[in-house]
DSSP file (Angstrom, degrees, kcal/mol; ACC not computed):
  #  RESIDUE AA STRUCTURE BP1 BP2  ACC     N-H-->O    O-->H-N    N-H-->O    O-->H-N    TCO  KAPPA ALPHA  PHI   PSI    X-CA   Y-CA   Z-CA
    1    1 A X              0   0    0      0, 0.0     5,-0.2     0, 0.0     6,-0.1   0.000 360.0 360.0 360.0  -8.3  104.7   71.1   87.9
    2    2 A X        +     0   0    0      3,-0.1     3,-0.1     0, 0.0     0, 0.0   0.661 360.0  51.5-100.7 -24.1  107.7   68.5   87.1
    3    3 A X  S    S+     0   0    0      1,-0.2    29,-0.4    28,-0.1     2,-0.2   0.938 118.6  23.7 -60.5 -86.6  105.8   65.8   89.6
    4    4 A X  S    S-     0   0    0     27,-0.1     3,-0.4    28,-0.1     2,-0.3  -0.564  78.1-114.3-120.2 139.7  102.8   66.0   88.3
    5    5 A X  E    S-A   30   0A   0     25,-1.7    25,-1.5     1,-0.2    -3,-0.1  -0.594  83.0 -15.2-104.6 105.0  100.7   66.9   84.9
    6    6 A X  E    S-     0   0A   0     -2,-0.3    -1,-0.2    -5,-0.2    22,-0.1   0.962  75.5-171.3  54.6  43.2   98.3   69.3   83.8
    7    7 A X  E     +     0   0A   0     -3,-0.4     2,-0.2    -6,-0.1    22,-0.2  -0.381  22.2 157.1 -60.0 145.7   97.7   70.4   88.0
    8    8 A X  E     -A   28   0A   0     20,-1.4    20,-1.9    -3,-0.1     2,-0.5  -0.938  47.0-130.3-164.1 163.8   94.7   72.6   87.5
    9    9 A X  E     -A   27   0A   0     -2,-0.2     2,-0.7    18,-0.2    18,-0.2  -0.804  26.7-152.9 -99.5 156.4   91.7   73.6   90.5
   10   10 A X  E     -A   26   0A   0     16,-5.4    16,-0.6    -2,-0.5    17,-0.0  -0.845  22.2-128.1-114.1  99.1   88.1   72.9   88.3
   11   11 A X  E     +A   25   0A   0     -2,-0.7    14,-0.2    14,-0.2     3,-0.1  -0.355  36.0 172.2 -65.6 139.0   85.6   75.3   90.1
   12   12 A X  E     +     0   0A   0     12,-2.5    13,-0.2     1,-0.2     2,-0.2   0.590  57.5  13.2-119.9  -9.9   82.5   74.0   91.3
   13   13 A X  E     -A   24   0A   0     11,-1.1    11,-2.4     9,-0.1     2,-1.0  -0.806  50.0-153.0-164.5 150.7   80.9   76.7   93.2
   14   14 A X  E     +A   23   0A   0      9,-0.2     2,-0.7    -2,-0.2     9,-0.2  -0.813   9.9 177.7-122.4 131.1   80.9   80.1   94.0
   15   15 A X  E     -A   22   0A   0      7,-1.7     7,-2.1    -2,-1.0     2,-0.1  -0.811  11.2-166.7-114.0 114.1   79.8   81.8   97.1
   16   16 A X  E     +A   21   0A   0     -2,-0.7     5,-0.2     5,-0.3     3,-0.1  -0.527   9.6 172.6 -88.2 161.8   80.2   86.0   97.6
   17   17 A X        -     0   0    0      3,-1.7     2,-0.6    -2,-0.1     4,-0.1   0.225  53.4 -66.7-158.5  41.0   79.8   87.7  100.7
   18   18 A X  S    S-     0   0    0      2,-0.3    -2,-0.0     1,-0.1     3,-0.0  -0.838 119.5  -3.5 117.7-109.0   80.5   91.0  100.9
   19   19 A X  S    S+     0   0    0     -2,-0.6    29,-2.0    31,-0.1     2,-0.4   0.332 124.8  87.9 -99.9   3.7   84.0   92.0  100.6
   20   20 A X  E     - B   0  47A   0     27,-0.2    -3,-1.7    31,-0.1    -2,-0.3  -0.938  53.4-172.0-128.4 127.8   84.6   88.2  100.3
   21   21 A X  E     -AB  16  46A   0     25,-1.6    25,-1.1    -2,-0.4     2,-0.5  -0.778   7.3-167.2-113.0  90.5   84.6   85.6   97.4
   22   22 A X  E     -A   15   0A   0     -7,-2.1    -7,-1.7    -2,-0.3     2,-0.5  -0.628   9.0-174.3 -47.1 113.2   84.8   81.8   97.8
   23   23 A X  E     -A   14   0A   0     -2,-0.5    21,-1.0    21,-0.2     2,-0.6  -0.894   7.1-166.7-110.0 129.9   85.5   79.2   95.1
   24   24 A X  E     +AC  13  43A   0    -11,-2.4   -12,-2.5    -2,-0.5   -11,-1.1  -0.945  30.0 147.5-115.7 133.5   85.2   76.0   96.4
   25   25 A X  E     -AC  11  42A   0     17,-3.4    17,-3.5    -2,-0.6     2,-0.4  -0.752  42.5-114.9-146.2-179.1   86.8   73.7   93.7
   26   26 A X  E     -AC  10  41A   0    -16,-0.6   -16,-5.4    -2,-0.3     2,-0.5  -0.971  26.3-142.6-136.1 146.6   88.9   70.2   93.2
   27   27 A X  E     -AC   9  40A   0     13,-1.9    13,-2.8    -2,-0.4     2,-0.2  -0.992  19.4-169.7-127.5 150.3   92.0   70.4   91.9
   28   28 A X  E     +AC   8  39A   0    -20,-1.9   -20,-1.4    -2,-0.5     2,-0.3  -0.631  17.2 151.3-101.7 159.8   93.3   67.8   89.5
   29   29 A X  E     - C   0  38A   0      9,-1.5     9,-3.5    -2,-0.2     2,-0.4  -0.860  36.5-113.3 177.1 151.7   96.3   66.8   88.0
   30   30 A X  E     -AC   5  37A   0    -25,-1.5   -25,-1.7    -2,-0.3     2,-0.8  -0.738  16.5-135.4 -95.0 139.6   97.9   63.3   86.6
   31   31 A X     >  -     0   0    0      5,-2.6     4,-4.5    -2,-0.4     5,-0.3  -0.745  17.5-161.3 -87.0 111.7  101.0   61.4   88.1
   32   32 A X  T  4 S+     0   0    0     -2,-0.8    -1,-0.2   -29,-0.4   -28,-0.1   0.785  85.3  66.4 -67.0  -9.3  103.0   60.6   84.8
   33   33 A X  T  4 S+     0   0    0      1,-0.2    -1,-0.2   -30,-0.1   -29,-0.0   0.842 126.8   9.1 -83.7 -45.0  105.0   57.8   86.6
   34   34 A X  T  4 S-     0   0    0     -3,-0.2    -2,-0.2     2,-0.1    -1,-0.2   0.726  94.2-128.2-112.3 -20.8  101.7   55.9   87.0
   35   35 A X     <  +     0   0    0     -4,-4.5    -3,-0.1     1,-0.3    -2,-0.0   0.108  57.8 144.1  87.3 -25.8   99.1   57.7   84.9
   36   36 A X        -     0   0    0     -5,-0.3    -5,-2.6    -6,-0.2     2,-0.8   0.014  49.5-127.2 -66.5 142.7   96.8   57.9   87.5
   37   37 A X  E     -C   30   0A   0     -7,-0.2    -7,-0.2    -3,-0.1     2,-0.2  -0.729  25.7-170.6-103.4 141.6   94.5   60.8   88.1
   38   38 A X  E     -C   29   0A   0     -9,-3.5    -9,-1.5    -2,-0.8     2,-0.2  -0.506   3.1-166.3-111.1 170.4   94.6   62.3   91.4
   39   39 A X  E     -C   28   0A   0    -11,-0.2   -11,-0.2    -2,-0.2     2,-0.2  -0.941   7.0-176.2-165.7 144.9   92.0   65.2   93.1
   40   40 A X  E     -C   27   0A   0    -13,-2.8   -13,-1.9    -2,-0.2     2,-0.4  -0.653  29.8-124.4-123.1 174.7   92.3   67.3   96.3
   41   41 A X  E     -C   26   0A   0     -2,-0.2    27,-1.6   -15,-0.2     2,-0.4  -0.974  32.9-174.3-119.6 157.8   89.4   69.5   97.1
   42   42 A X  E     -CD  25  67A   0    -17,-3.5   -17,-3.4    -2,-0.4     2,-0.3  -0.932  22.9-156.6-143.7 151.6   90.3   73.3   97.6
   43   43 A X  E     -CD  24  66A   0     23,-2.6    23,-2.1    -2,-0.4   -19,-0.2  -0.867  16.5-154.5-125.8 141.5   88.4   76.4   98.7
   44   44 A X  E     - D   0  65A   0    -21,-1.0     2,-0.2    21,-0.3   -21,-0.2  -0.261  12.8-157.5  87.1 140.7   90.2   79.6   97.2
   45   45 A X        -     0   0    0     19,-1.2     2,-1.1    -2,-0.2    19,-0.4  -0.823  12.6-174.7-144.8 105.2   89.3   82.6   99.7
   46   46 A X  E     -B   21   0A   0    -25,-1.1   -25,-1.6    -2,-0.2     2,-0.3  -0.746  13.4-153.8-127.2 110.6   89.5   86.1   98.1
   47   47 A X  E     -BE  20  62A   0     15,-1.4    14,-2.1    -2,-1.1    15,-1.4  -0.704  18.1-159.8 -80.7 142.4   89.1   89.5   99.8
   48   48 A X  E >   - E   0  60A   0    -29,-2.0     3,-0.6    -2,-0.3     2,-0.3  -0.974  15.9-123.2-144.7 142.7   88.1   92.1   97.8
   49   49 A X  E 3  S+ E   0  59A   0     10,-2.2    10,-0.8    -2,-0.3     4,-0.0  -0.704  94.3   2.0 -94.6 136.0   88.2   96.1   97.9
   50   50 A X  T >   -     0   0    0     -2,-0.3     3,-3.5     1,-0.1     2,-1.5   0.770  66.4-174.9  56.2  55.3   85.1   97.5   97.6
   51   51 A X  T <  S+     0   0    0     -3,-0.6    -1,-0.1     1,-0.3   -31,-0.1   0.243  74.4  78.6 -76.6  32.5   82.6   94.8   97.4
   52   52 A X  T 3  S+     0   0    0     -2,-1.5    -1,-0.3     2,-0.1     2,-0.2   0.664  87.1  81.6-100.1 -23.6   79.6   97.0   96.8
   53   53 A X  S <  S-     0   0    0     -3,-3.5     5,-0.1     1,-0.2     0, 0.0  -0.432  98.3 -82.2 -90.8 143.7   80.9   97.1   92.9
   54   54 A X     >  -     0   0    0     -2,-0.2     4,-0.6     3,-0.1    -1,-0.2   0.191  47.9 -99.8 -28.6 132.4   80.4   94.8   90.3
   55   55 A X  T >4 S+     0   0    0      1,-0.2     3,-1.6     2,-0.2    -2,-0.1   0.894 121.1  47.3 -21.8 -74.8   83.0   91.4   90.2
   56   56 A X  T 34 S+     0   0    0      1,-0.2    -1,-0.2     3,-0.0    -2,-0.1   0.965 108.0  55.9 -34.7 -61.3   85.3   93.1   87.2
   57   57 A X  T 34 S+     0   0    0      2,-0.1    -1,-0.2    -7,-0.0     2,-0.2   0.429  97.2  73.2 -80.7  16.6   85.5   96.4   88.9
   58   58 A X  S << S-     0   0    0     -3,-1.6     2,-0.5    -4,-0.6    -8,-0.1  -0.680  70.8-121.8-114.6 169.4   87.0   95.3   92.3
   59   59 A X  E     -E   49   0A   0    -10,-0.8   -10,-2.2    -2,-0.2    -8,-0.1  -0.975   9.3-122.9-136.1 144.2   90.2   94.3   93.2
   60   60 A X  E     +E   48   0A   0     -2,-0.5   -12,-0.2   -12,-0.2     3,-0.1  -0.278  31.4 163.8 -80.2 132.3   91.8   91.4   94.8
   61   61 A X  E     +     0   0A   0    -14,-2.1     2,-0.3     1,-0.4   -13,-0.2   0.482  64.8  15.9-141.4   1.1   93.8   92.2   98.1
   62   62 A X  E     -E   47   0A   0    -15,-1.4   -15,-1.4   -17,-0.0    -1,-0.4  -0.971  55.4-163.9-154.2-179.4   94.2   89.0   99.6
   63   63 A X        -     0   0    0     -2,-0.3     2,-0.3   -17,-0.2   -17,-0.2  -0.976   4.4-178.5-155.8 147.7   94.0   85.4   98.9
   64   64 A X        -     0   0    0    -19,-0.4   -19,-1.2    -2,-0.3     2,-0.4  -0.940   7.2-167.5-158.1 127.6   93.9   82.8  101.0
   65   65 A X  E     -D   44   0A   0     -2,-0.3     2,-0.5   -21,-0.2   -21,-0.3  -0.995   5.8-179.5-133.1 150.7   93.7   78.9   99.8
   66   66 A X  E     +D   43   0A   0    -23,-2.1   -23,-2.6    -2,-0.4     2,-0.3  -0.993  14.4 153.5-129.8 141.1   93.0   76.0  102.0
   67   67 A X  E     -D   42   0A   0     -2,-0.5     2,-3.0   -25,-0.2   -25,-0.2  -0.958  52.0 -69.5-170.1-166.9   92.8   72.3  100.9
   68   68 A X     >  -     0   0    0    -27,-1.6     4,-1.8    -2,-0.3   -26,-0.0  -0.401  44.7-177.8 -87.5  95.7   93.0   68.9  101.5
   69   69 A X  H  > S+     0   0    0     -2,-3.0     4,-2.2     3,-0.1    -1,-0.2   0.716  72.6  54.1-112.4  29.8   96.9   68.2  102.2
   70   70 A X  H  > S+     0   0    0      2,-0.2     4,-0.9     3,-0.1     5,-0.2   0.971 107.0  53.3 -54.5 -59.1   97.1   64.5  102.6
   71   71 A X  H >> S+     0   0    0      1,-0.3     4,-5.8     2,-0.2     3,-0.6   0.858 109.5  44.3 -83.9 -47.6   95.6   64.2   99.8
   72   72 A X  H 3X S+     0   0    0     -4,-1.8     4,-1.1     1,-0.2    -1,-0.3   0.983 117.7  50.2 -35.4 -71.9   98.3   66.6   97.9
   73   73 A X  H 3X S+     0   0    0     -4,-2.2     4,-0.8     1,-0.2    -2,-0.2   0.661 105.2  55.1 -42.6 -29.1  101.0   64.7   99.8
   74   74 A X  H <X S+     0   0    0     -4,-0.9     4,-3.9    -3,-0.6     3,-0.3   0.891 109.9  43.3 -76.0 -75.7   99.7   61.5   98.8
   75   75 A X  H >X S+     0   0    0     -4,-5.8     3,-2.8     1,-0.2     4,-0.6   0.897 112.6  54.1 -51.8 -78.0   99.9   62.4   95.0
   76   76 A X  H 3X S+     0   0    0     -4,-1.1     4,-1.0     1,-0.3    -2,-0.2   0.533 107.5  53.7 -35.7 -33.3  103.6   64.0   95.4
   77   77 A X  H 3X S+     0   0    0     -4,-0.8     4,-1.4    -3,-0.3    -1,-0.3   0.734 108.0  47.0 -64.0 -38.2  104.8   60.7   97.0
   78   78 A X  H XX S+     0   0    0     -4,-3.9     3,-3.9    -3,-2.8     4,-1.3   0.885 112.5  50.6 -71.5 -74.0  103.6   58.7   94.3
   79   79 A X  H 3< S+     0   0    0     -4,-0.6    -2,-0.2     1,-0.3    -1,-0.2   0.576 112.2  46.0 -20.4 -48.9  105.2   61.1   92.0
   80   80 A X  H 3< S+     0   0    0     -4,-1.0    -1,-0.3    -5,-0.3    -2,-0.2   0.588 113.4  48.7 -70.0 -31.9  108.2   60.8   93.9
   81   81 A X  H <<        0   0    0     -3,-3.9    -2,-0.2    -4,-1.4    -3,-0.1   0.763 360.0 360.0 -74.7 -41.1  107.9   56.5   94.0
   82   82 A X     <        0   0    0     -4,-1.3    -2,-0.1    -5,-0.2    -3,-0.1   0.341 360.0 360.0 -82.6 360.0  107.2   56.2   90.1
């Protein structure tokens, strides 16, 4: 968070599957050295207990995230340059 600015993932879709959630999202964030806005794309992967009940009433028991990490490296080296 001291590299880089306002990192957040923006979700863009979500796919269930059982005991299983995906969010496949981009995450953003600004390099303050340069201004520039950067994006990675990320999938979020969340196992869940009891995935016959409703979203609320279950609970997360792993998490799993996978994403693009040139593109992360990429931004942190400019951070790092600026």
């Amino acid at each position: 968070n001291e590299r880089l600015e306002d990192p957040r993932p923006e979700p863009e879709e979500f796919i269930r599957d059982g005991d299983r959630l995906i969010v496949l999202c981009t995450w953003r964030a600004r390099v303050p050295s340069t201004g520039r806005d950067v994006a990675a794309r990320v999938a979020h992967v969340f196992t869940l207990e009891r995935g016959d009940l409703p979203l609320p009433e279950q609970r997360v028991t792993s998490f799993e995230m996978i994403a693009d990490t040139a593109a992360f490296a990429a931004a942190l080296a400019e951070a790092d340059s600026g």
